[in-house]
C-alpha positions as CSV (number, residue, x, y, z in Angstrom):
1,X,-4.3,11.5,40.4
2,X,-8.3,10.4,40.8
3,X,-8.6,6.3,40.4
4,X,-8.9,5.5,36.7
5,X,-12.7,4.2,36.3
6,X,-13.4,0.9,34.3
7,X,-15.1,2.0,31.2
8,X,-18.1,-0.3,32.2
9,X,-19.1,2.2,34.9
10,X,-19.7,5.4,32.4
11,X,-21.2,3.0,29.9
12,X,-23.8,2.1,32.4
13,X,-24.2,5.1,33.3
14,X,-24.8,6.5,30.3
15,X,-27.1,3.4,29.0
16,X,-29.4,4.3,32.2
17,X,-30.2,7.6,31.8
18,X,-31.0,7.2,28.2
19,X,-33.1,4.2,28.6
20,X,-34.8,6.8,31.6
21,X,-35.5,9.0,28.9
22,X,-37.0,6.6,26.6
23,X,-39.3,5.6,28.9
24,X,-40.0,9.1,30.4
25,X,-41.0,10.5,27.1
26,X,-43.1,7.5,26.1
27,X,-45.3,7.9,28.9
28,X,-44.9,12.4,28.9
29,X,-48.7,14.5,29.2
30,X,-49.9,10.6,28.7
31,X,-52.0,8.9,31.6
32,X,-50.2,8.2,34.9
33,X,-50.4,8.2,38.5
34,X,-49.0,11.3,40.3
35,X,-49.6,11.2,44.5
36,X,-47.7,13.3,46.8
37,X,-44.8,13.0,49.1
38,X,-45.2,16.2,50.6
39,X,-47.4,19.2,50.2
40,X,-45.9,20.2,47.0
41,X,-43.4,17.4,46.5
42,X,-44.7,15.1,43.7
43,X,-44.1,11.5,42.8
44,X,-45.7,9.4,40.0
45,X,-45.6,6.2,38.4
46,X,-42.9,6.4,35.9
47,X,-40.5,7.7,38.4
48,X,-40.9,4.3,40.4
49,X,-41.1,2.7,37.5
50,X,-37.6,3.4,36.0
51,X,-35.8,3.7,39.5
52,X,-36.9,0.0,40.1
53,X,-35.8,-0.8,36.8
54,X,-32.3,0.8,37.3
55,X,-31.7,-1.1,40.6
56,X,-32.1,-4.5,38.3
57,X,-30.0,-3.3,36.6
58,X,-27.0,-2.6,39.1
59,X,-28.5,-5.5,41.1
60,X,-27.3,-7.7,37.9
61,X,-24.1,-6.0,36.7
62,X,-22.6,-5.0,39.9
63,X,-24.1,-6.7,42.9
64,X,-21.8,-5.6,45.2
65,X,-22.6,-1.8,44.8
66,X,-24.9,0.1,46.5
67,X,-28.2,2.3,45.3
68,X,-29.0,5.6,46.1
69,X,-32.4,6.6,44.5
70,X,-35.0,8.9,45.6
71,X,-38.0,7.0,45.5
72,X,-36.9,4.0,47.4
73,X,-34.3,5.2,49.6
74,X,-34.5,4.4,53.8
75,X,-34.8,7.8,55.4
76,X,-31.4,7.8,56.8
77,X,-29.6,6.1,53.4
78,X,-27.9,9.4,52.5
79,X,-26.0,9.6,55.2
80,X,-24.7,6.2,54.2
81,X,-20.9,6.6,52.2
82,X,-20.4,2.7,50.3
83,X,-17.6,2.2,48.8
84,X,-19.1,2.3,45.4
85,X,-22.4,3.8,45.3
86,X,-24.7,5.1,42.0
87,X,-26.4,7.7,43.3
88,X,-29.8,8.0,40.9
89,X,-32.6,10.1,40.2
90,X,-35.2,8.7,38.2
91,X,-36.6,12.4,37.1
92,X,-35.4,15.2,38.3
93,X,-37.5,17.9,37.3
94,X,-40.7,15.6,38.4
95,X,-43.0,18.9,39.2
96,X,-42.8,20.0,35.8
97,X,-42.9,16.3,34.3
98,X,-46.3,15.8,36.2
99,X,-47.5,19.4,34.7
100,X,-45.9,18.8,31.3
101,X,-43.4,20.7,31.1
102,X,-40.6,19.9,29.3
103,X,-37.8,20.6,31.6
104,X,-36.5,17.3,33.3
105,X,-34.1,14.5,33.2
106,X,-32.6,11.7,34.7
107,X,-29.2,11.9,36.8
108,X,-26.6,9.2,37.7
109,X,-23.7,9.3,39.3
110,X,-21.3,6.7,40.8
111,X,-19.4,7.4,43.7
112,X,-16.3,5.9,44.9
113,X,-15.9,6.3,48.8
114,X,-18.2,9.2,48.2
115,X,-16.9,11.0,45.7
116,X,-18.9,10.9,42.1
117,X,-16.2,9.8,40.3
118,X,-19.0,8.9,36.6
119,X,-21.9,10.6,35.4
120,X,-24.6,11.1,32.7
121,X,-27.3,13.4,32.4
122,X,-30.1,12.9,29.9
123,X,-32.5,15.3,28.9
124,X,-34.3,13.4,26.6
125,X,-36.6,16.9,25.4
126,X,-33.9,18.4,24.1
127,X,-31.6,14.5,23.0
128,X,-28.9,16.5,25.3
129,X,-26.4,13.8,27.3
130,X,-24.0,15.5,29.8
131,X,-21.1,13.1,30.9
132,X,-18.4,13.3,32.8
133,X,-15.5,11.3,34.1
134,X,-13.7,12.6,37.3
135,X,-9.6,13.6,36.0
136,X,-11.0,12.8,32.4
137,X,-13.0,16.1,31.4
138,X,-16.7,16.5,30.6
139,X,-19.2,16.4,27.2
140,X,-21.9,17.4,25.9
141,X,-23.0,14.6,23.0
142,X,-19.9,13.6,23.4
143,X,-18.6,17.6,22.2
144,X,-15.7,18.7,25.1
145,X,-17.9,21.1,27.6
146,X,-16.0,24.4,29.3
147,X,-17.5,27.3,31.4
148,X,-18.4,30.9,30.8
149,X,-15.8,33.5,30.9
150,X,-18.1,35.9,33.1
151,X,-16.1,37.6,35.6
152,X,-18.9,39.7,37.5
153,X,-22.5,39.0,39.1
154,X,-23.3,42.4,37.0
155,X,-22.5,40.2,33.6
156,X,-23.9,37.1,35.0
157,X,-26.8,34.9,34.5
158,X,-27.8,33.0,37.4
159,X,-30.0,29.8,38.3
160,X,-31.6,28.4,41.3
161,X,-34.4,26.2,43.0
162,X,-36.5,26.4,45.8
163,X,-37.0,23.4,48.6
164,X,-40.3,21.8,49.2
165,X,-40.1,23.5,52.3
166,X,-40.4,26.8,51.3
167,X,-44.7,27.5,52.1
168,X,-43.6,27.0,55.8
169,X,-39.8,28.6,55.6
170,X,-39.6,31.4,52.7
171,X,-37.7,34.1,54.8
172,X,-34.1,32.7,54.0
173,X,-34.7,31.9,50.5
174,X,-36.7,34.8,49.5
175,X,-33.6,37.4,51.0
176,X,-30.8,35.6,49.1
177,X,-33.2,35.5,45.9
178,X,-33.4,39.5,46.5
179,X,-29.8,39.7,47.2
180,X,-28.8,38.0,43.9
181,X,-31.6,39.6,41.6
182,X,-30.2,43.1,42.4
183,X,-26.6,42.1,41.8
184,X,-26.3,39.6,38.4
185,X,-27.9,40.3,35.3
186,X,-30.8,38.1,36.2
187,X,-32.2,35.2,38.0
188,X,-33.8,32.1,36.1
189,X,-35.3,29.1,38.6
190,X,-36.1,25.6,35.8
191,X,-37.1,23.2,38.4
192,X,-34.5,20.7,37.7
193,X,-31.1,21.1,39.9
194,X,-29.1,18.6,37.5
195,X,-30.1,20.6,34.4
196,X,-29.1,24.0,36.2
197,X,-25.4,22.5,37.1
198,X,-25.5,21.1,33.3
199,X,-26.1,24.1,32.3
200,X,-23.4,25.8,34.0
201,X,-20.9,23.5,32.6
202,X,-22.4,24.3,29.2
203,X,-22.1,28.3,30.1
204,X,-26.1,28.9,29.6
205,X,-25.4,29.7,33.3
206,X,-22.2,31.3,35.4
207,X,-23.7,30.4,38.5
208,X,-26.2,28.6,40.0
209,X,-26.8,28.2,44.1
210,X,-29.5,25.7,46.2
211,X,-30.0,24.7,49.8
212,X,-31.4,21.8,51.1
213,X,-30.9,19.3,48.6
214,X,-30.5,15.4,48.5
215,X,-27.3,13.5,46.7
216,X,-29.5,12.3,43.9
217,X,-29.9,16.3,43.0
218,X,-26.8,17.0,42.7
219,X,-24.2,14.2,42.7
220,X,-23.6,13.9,39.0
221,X,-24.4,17.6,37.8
222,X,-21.6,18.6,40.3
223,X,-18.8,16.3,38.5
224,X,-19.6,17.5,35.6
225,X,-19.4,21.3,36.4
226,X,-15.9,20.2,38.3
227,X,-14.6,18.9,34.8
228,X,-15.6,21.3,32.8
229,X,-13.5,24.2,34.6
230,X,-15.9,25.2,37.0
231,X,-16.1,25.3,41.3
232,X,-18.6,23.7,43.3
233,X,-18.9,23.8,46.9
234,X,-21.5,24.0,49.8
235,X,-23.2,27.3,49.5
236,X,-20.9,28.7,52.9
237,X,-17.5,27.7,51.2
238,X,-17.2,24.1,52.1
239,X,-15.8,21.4,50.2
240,X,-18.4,19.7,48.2
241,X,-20.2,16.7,49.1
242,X,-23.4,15.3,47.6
243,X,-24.9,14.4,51.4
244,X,-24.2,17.8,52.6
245,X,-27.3,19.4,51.9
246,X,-26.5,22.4,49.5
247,X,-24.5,23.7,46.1
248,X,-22.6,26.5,45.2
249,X,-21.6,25.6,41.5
250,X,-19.9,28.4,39.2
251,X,-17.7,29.2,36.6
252,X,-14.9,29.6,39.2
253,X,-14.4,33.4,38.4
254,X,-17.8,34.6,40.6
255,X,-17.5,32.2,43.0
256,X,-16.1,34.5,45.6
257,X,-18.6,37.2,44.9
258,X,-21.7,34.6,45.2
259,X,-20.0,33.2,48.5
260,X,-19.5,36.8,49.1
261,X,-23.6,37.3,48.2
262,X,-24.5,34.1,50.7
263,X,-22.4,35.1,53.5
264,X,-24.1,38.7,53.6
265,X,-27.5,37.0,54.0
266,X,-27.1,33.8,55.4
């Protein structure tokens, strides 16, 4: 049986991402600062604005825990595995954010020995708060959350994201893209991983696959599929881990035939 969780933890997790969405929305097609990372990987203001607001906040509640944010984490931090460690992403969706789109939210997780044990996900557009609770089950504004009943690719709607890299690497990414558009009913891509595994434990989705991704992407969404009846794994078949770089996350009845998919390409 999975550790039982003080209820503090969820509570803080759930008081983060909302206050995240407060202040995302207060400051949303308003003026800010967005600079670059990358070529196409963006980064503005309000992200570092509410990650460094979030570490107070652990820093004061919990000081013996560890941070795992995106815009202020050491190059080599996620291969670190604390023993308790909230794994947080400010805004995921921050490309669309920056354009104003309304497609994003803010992800937290804790993980216990590295495995995300608490999470909330906030999309503050839509007032939509995902939560989960390893062993305990998953919601949905606090309404119990279940997956789809789809049983083929051919019946399926599927979901996915594309890595900064991809103006120097498309090959991979555009194949399994073509592989997956000619076998499920169709293909959407949001721009916000922790929405798309949201949305598969909400069954808007029945599958939804990405490589080369960072814990903060994916470390809460994933719990949440997990407890609401779904399978997640690496996208070759591997147990899941938030440091492992990619996600397979389905409603557990394609997830052979999309590992099936991968394996044909990859």
């Amino acid at each position: 049986m999975p550790e039982i969780q003080p209820p503090i933890f969820l509570a803080t997790a759930i008081e983060a991402a909302i206050r995240a969405g407060d202040v995302q929305m207060a400051n949303f097609r308003g003026d800010m600062q967005v600079d670059k990372k990358g070529a196409i990987d963006l980064v503005t203001n309000i992200d570092v604005a509410i990650e460094r607001e979030f570490r107070a906040m652990v820093a004061e509640r919990f000081p013996d825990h560890v941070v795992l944010g995106e815009e202020f984490a050491r190059t080599d931090a996620a291969q670190d595995v604390p023993r308790y460690c909230w794994v947080f992403d400010p805004i995921d969706g921050t490309t669309n954010y920056a354009h104003g789109l309304p497609i994003f939210c803010c992800s937290v997780a804790l993980e216990h020995d590295g495995v995300p044990v608490v999470a909330a996900v906030y999309d503050p557009n839509r007032r939509e708060l995902f939560t989960a609770e390893r062993g305990q089950g998953a919601w949905l504004n606090g309404e119990p959350l279940r997956v789809s009943s789809s049983a083929t690719l051919i019946d399926s709607l599927l979901v996915t994201g594309f890595h900064y890299n991809i103006h120097r690497d498309p090959g991979e990414l555009m194949a399994i893209f073509t592989a997956f558009i000619t076998r499920a009913r169709a293909v959407r891509r949001l721009g916000s991983a922790a929405l798309d595994l949201c949305y598969v434990a909400a069954a808007r989705f029945d599958g939804f696959w990405e490589l080369k991704l960072q814990p903060w992407d994916v470390a809460g969404g994933a719990l949440i599929v997990e407890e609401a009846g779904g399978i997640v794994t690496t996208v070759n078949g591997a147990a899941f881990g938030s440091r492992k770089g990619s996600v397979l996350a389905t409603n557990g009845r394609i997830h052979d035939e999309m590992l099936g998919v991968l394996r044909s390409v990859c």
